[in-house]
N, C-alpha and C positions, 0 to 999 in steps of 0.2 A: 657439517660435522658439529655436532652439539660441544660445549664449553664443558662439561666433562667428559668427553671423550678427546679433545683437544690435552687436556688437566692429565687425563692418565697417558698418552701419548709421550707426552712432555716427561712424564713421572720416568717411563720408560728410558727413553733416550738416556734422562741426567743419572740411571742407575747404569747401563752400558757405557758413559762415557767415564762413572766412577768404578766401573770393574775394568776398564780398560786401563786405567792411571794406575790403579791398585795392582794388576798383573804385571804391567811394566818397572816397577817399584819393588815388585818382589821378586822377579825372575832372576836378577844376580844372587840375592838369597837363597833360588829356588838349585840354580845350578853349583852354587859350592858347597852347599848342603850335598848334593849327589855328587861331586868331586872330590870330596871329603870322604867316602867309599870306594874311590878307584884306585885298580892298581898306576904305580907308575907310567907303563907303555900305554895307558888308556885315556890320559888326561887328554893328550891333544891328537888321537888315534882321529885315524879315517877310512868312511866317513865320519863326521862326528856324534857321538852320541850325548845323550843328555845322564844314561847311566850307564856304570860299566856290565863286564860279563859276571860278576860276582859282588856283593858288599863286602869292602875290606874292611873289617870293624880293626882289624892291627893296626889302620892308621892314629888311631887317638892314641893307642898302647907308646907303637913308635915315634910321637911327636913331643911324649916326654921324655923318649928315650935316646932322640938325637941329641937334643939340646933340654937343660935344666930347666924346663916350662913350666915345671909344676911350682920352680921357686919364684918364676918369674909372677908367677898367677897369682902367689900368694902377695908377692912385694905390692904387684898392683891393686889388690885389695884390700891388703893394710893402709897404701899409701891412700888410696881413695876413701876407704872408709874414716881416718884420721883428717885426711883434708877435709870433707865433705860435716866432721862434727866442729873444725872451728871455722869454716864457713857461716855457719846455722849461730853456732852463740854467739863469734861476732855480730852478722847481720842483724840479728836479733837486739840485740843491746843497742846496736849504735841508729837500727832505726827507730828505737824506744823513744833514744833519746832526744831525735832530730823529730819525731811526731807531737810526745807527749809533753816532753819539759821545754821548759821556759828557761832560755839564757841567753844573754847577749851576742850577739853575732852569729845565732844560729841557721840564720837563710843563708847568711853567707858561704859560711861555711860550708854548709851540705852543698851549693852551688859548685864551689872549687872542690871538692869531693867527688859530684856527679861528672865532673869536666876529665876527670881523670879517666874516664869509659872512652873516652877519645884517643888515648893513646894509643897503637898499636904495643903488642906485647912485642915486637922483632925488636920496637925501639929499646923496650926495657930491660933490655938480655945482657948487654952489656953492663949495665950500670947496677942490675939482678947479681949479676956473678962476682963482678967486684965486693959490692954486698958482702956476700956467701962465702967471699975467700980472706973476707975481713974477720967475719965469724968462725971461719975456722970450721965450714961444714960445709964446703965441697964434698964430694962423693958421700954423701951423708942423705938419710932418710928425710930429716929435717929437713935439707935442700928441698926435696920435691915437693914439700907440702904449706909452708908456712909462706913463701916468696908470692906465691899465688891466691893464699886463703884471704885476703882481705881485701876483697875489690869491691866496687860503690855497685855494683849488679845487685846482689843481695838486701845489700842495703834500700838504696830504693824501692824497688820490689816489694820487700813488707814494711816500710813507709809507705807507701800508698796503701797497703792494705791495712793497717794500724788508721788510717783516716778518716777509713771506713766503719770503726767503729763506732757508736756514740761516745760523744763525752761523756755522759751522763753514767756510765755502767762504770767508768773510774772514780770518777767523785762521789759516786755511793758507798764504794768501796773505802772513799776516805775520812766520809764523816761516819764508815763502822771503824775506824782506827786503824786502819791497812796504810801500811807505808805505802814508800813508790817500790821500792822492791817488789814487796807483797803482791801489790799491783799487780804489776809486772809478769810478775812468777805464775798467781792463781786466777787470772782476770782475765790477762792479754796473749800468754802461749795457747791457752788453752782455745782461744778465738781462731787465733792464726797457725792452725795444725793442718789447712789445704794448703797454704802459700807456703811454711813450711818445707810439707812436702814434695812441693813443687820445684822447690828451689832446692833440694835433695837431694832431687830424680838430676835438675842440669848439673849440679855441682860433680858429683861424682861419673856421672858420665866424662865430663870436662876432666876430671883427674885420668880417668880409666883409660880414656883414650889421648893423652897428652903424648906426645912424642918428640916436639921442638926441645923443650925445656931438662925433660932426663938425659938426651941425647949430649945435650952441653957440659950438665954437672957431674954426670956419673962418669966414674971412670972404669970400677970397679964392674965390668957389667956381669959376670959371669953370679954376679953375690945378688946384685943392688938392681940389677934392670928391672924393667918391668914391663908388661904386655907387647905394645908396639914397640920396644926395644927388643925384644924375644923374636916378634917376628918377623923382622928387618933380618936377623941371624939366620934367617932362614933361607938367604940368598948368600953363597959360600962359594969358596973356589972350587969345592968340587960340586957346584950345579945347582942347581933350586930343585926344590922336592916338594913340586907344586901338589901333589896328594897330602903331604903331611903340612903344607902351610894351607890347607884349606879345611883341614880338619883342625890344625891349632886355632883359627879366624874363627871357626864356628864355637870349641872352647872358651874362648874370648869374649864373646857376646852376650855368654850365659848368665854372666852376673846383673848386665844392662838388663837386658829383657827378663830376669827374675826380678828386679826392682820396680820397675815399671810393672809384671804384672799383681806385685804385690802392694803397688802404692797405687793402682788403677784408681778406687774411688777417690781416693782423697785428690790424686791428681786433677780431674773429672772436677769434683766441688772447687778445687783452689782456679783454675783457671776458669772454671765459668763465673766463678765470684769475685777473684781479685781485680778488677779492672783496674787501670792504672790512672784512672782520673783522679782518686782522690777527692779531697774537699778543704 
């Protein structure tokens, strides 16, 4: 067998072993999407099917109609959308300052900054809530966004891509008479709007689907909850109404995967260019 017939052979295999990962990857996607159409008696019916005898489209109707979902939906996309913007300008700022300026004890510092990704969050729950009931913003919006927005993740992140930049494209910009702000603002965002992005796309997923952290503070859930709080409620003394919580799961998702398909390129350019070596 000739070396390209071996080449395409090969080609072959590694595209069935990638359609095979991809189908197994997708099929719990594939089957609550179509349980998400069924009636009740059909979910765990036998034999079993993959769809029912009808599309119930009344499920999404009645899954804000059991429980207040639609408030829920909106809380987790204020919440996420709010956490997700002082993510970015923190991040932003503090790895400005740990790439570009010059001050005393700055390796250090970002060292014991970075050490901080080591901690588990289970450990910081307590000493979080203490926090938050010192502030006086328990059961509070606040609670869910701010406790979590300033973690060394982002920070590093665009510090290594900030390294990557020349020096040379700042210091032009300061002998035209551009502050560091300036800098900053018209020089350096406009570089790093893939890593940005990227850190956009985890931040607010990480908000969207947070469930440890609302479950402790909120108390108010009926007002305050938010998505996976929503759909926890959906296991009740009178029964789980697994048609209407798998039609709420696929609601739920719509925001992720509309973000993702609308931040696709830039996702695309920031992870293939931000490496994290540095320099």
């Amino acid at each position: 067998m000739s070396d390209h017939a071996v080449r395409r052979v090969r080609l072959v295999i590694s595209h069935i072993a990638l359609y095979l990962v991809a189908a197994a990857f997708l099929s719990p996607l594939v089957y609550m999407l179509a349980t998400s159409f069924k009636r009740p008696d059909e979910v765990f019916g036998s034999p079993p099917s993959l769809f029912g005898s009808v599309f119930r489209w009344q499920n999404y109707t009645e899954a804000f109609e059991y429980l207040p979902f639609g408030r829920f939906v909106l809380n987790g996309f204020a919440v996420a959308v709010c956490g997700t913007l002082v993510v970015l300008v923190a991040s932003a700022t503090s790895a400005y300052a740990f790439s570009r300026l010059r001050w005393r004890g700055r390796d250090g510092v970002f060292l014991v900054f970075l050490a901080t990704l080591m901690i588990p969050q289970e450990v910081l729950v307590v000493p979080m809530f203490m926090l938050m009931k010192w502030f006086g913003w328990v059961d509070s919006y606040q609670a869910l966004i701010f406790p979590w927005a300033f973690t060394a993740f982002g920070t590093f992140m665009l510090r290594q891509f900030f390294l990557t930049i020349p020096e040379e494209m700042s210091e032009s910009a300061r002998i035209d008479g551009a502050g560091a702000v300036r800098v900053f603002t018209s020089i350096m965002l406009p570089l790093i709007r893939p890593a940005l992005a990227v850190l956009a796309v985890f931040t607010f997923i990480n908000f969207w689907n947070s469930f440890m952290w609302p479950l402790i503070i909120i108390n108010s859930v009926d007002e305050k909850a938010t998505v996976p709080l929503g759909l926890q409620m959906f296991f009740g003394q009178q029964g789980t109404q697994w048609n209407l919580i798998m039609a709420a799961s696929v609601i739920s998702m719509a925001p992720t995967a509309g973000l993702l398909i609308l931040l696709q390129k830039h996702l695309v350019r920031g992870i293939a260019t931000s490496g994290f070596g540095g320099r």
